[in-house]
N, C-alpha and C positions, 0 to 999 in steps of 0.2 A: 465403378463408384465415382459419383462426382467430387470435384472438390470441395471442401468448404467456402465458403464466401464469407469474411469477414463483414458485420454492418458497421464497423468502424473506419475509417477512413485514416490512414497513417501517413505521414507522422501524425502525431497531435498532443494535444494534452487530454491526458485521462485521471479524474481524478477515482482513486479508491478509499473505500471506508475498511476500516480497520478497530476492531473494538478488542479490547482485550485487560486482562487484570491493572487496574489504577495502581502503577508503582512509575515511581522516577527510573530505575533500569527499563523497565518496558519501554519505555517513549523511547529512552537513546539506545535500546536496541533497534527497533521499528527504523528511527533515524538512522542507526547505522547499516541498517539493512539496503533501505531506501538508497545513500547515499552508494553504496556496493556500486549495483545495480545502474543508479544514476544518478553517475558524481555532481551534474552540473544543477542539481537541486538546489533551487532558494531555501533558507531555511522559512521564510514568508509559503510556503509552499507543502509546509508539513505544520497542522494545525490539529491541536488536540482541546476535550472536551471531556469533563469529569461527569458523571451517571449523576443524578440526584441526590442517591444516597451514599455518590464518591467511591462505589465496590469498584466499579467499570469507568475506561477511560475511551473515549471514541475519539479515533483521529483519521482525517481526512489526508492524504496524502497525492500531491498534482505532482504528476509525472509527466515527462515529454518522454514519448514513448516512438519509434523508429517504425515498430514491426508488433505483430502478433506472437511472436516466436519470445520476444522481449519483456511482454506481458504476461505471458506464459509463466517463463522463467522467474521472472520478478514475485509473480501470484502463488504458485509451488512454495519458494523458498517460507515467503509469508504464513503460508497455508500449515508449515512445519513446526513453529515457534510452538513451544507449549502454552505461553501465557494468552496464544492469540483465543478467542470463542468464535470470531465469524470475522471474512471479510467479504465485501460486496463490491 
């Protein structure tokens, strides 16, 4: 079995979308998640977006990421939240 070949190229910045229940806890969970993961996060670097009808809140979150293994980890944890619907 071959390896996988990553099409990303690391280090780098990767930004992920993040959509999940519009509340004020959510964001600074998401941020405190982010921040776990990857302390040296700008806050300029976690940017969030209310749905039209303000149900959902989308946020973009730019990571400088090492490795695949780190993205991995970081995307799991995300993936676990109950408030999250999807990340991309």
């Amino acid at each position: 079995m071959a390896d996988k070949k990553s099409l990303i190229e690391f280090p780098c910045h990767f930004p992920i979308k993040i959509i999940g229940t519009n509340s004020a806890a959510f964001a600074e969970e998401i941020r405190a998640i982010t921040v776990k993961h990857f302390p040296d996060t700008p806050n300029s670097f976690i940017v969030s977006k209310e749905s039209e009808k303000g149900n959902y809140l989308a946020m973009t979150v730019t990571i400088y990421t090492r490795s695949q293994e780190e993205l991995d980890v970081f995307y799991l944890e995300l993936t676990k939240h109950p408030d999250i619907k999807m990340v991309l």
